[in-house]
VEXDREN-2710 file (C-alpha; in Angstrom, 1 decimal):
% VEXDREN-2710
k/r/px/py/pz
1/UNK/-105.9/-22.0/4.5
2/UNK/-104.5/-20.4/1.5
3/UNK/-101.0/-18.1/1.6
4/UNK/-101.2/-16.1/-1.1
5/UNK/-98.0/-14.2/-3.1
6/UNK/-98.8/-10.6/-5.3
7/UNK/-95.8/-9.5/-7.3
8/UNK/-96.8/-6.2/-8.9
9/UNK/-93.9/-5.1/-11.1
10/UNK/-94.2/-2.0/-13.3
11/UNK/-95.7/-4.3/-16.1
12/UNK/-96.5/-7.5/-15.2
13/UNK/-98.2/-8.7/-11.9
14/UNK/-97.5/-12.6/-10.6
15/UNK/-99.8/-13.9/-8.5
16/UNK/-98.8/-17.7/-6.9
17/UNK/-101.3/-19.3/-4.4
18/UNK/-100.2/-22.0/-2.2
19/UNK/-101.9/-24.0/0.7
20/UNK/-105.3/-26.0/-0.3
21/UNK/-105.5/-24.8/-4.1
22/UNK/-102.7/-24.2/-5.3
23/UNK/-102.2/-21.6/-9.0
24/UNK/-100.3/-19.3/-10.6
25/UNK/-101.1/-16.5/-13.0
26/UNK/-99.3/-13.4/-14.8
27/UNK/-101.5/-10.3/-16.2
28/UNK/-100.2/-6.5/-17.6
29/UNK/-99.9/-4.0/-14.8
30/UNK/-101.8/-1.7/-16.3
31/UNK/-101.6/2.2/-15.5
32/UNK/-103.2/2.1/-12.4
33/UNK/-102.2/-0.6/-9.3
34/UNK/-105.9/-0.7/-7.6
35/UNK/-107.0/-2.0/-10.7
36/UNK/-104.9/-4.3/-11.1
37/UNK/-105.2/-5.4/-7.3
38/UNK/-109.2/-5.6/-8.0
39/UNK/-108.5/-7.9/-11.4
40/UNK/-106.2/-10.7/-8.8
41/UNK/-109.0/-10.4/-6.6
42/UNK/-112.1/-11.1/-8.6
43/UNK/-109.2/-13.5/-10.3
44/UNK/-108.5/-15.2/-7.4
45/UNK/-112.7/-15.4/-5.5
46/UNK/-113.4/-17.2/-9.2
47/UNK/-111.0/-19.9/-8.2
48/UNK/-112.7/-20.5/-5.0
49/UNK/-109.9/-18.6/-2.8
50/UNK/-111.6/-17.2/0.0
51/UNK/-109.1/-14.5/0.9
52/UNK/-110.7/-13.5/4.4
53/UNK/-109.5/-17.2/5.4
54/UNK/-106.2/-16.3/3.6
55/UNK/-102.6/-14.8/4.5
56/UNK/-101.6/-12.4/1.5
57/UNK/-98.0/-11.1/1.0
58/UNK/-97.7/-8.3/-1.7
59/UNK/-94.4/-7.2/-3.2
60/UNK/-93.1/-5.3/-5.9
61/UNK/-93.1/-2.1/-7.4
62/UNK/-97.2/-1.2/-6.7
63/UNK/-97.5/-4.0/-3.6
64/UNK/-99.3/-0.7/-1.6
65/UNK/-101.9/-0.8/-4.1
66/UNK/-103.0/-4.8/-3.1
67/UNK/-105.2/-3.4/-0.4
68/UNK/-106.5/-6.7/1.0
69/UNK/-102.8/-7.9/1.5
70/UNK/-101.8/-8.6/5.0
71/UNK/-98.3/-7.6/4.7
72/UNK/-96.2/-5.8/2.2
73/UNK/-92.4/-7.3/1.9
74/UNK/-89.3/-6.0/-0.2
75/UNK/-88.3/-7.9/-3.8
76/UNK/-85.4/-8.1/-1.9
77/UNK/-86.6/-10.4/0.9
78/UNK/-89.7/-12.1/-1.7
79/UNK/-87.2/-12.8/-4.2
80/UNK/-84.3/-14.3/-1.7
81/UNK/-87.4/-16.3/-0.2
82/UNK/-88.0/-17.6/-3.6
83/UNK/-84.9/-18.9/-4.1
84/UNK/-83.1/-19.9/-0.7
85/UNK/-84.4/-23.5/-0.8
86/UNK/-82.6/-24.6/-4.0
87/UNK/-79.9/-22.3/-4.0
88/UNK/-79.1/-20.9/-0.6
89/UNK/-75.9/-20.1/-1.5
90/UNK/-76.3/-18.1/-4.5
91/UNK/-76.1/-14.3/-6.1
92/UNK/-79.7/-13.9/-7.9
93/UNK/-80.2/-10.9/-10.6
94/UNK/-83.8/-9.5/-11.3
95/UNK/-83.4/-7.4/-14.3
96/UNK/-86.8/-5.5/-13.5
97/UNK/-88.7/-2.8/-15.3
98/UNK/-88.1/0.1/-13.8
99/UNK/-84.6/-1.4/-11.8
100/UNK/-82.1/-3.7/-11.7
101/UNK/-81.4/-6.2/-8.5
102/UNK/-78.5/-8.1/-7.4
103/UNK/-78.8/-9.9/-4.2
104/UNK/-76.0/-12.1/-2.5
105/UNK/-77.4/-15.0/-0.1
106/UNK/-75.5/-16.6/2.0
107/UNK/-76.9/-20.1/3.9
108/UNK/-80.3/-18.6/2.6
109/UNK/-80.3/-15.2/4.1
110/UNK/-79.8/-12.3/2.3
111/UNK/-76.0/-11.4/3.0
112/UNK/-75.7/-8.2/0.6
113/UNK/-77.7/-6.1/-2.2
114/UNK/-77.1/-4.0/-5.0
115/UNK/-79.5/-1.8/-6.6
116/UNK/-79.6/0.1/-9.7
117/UNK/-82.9/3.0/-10.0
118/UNK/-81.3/5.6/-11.0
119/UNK/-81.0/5.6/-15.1
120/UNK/-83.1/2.8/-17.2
121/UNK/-80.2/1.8/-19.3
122/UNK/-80.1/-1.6/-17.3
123/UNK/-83.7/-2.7/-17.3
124/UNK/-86.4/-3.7/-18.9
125/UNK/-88.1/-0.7/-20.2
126/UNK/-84.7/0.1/-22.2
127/UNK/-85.4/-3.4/-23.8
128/UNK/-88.9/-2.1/-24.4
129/UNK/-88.3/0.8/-25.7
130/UNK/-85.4/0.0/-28.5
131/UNK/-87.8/-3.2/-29.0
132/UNK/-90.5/-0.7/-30.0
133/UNK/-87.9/1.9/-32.2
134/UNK/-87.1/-1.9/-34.0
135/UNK/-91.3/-2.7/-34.9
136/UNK/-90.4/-5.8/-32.6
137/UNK/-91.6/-7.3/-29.3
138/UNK/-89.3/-8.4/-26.5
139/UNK/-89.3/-12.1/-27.4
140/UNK/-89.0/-11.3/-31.0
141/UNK/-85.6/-9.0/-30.3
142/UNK/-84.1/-11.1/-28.4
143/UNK/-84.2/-13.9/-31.2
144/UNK/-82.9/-11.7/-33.9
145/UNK/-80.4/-10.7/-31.8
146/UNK/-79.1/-14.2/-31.5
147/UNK/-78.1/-14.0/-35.1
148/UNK/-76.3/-10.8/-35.2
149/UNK/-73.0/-8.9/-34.6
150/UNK/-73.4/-6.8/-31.7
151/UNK/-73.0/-2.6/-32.7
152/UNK/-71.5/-0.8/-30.1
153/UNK/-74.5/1.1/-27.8
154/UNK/-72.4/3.0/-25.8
155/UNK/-74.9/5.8/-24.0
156/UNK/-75.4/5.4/-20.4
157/UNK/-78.9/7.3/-21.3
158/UNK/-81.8/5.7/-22.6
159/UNK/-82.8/8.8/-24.9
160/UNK/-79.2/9.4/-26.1
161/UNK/-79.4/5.2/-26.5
162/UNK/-82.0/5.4/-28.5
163/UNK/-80.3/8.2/-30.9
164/UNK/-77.5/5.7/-31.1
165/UNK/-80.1/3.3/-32.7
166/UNK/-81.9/5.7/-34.7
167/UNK/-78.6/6.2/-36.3
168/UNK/-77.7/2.8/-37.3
169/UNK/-81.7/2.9/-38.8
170/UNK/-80.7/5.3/-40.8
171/UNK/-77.4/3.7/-42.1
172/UNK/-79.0/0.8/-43.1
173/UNK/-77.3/-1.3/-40.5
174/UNK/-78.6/-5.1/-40.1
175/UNK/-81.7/-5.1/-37.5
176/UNK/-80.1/-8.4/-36.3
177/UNK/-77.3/-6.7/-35.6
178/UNK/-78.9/-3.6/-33.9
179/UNK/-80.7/-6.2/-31.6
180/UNK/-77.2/-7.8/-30.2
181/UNK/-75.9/-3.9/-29.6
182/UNK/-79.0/-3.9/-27.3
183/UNK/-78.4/-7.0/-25.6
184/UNK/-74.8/-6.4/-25.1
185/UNK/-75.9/-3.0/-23.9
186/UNK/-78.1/-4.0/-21.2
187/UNK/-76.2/-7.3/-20.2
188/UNK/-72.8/-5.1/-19.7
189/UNK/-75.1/-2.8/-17.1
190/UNK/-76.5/-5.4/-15.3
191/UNK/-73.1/-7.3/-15.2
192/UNK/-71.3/-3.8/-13.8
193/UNK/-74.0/-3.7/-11.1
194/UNK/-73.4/-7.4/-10.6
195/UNK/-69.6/-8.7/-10.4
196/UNK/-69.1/-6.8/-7.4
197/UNK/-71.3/-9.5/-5.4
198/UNK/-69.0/-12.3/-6.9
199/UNK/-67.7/-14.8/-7.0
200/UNK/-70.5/-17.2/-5.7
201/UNK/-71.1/-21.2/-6.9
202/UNK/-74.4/-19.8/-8.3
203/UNK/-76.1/-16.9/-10.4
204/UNK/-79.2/-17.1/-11.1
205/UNK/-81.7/-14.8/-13.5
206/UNK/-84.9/-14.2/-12.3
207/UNK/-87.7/-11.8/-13.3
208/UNK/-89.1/-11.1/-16.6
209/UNK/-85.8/-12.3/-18.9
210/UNK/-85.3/-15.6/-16.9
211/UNK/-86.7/-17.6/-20.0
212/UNK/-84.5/-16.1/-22.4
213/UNK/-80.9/-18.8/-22.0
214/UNK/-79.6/-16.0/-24.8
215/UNK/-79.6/-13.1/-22.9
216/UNK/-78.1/-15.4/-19.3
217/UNK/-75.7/-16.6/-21.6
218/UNK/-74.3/-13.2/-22.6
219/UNK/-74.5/-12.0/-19.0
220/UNK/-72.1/-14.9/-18.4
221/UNK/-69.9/-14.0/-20.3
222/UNK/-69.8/-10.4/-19.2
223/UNK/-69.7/-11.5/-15.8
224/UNK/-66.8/-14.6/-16.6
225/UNK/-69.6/-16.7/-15.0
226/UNK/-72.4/-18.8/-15.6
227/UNK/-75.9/-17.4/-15.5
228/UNK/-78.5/-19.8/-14.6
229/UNK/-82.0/-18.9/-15.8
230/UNK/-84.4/-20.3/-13.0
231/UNK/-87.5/-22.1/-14.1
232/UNK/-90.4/-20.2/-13.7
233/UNK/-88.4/-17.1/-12.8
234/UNK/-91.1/-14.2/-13.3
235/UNK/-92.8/-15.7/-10.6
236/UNK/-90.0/-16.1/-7.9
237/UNK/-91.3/-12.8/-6.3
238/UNK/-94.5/-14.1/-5.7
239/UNK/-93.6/-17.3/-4.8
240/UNK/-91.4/-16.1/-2.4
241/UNK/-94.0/-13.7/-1.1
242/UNK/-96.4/-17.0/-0.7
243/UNK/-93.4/-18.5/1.3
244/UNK/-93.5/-16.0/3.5
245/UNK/-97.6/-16.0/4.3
246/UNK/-96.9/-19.5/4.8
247/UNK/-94.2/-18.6/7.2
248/UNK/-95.9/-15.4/9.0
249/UNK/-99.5/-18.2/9.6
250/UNK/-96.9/-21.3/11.2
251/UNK/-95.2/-18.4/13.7
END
């Protein structure tokens, strides 16, 4: 038996098997969900994962699109499952695409939440998009920005943001620089949403900026705390949402 995790996020789907083969794999979203269900699928039948003798969680932002999943579960619960066993006691940020997640557990059950959907300025696509205006990708930005001086970025709007950049551009201002306004930027949103579920003995990053230390580093210090950046934390969705197959087969 085979329990089976699906994280579809708004760009990158995380798919974590568990049971008698065990993998893990990462693709682009795509524009369309189904499709992307139907690539984890073949994906998954080519590894020998016979999914009508599996239990398959789905998650995320298209988790209605996996339409061979057996359940559909919250980030909230999939990303708290993915995390409870090594840090039950801990406040874990997702800094997501298309939102922003705080979540507060307490003895490894999720005690509070904070979410933060309505304006971009706090996620990842903000990241992508002054990333793009700077001719760099994500990695790439965050590096240069790890040798500058942060500008001030102070627009709560991602278009008005991006005017803020385009003017710098135009001055001639360091690119290194520019990068740091933007990570400064989005760090001080996420940090906003954050601080009110402090203080805890542990905040972790998780999601698609959980391998950059730079960017947990300046959360910390927006938040007066240390960030943790959990291994492997793109997939702690999906691994949570495998947990919980497991879980849902053993009842």
């Amino acid at each position: 038996m085979d329990f089976i995790g699906i994280d579809i996020g708004s760009t990158a789907a995380k798919v974590v098997a568990l049971g008698t083969r065990e993998m893990r794999f990462a693709l682009p979203t795509g524009w369309s969900g189904p499709e992307t269900a139907r690539a984890i699928r073949e994906r998954l039948e080519a590894a020998g994962i016979r999914l009508n003798d599996s239990f398959v969680v789905s998650t995320g932002y298209g988790r209605r699109a996996v339409d061979f999943a057996n359940r559909q579960v919250t980030e909230i619960t999939c990303h708290a499952a993915g995390c409870a066993n090594m840090y039950p006691n801990a406040v874990i940020i997702d800094v997501g695409g298309q939102d922003t997640k705080a979540i507060r557990l307490r003895e490894g059950i999720v005690d509070d939440f904070l979410m933060n959907d309505k304006c971009s300025a706090g996620t990842g696509k903000f990241i992508e998009v002054m990333a793009n205006r700077l001719g760099l990708e994500i990695d790439a930005l965050f590096g240069l920005a790890e040798r500058g001086e942060a500008l001030s970025i102070s627009s709560l709007c991602t278009v008005f943001a991006e005017s803020e950049v385009t003017g710098y551009i135009g001055a001639g201002r360091r690119r290194e620089d520019i990068a740091a306004g933007v990570v400064d930027s989005v760090a001080a949103k996420v940090a906003q949403l954050a601080w009110k579920l402090l203080p805890e003995r542990d905040v972790l990053l998780t999601g698609g900026l959980s391998h950059l230390p730079y960017f947990a580093d300046t959360l910390g210090r927006k938040l007066k705390h240390p960030v943790l950046c959990v291994p492997d934390g793109r997939y702690a969705g999906a691994y949570g949402a495998a947990l919980l197959a497991g879980r849902e087969m053993q009842a």
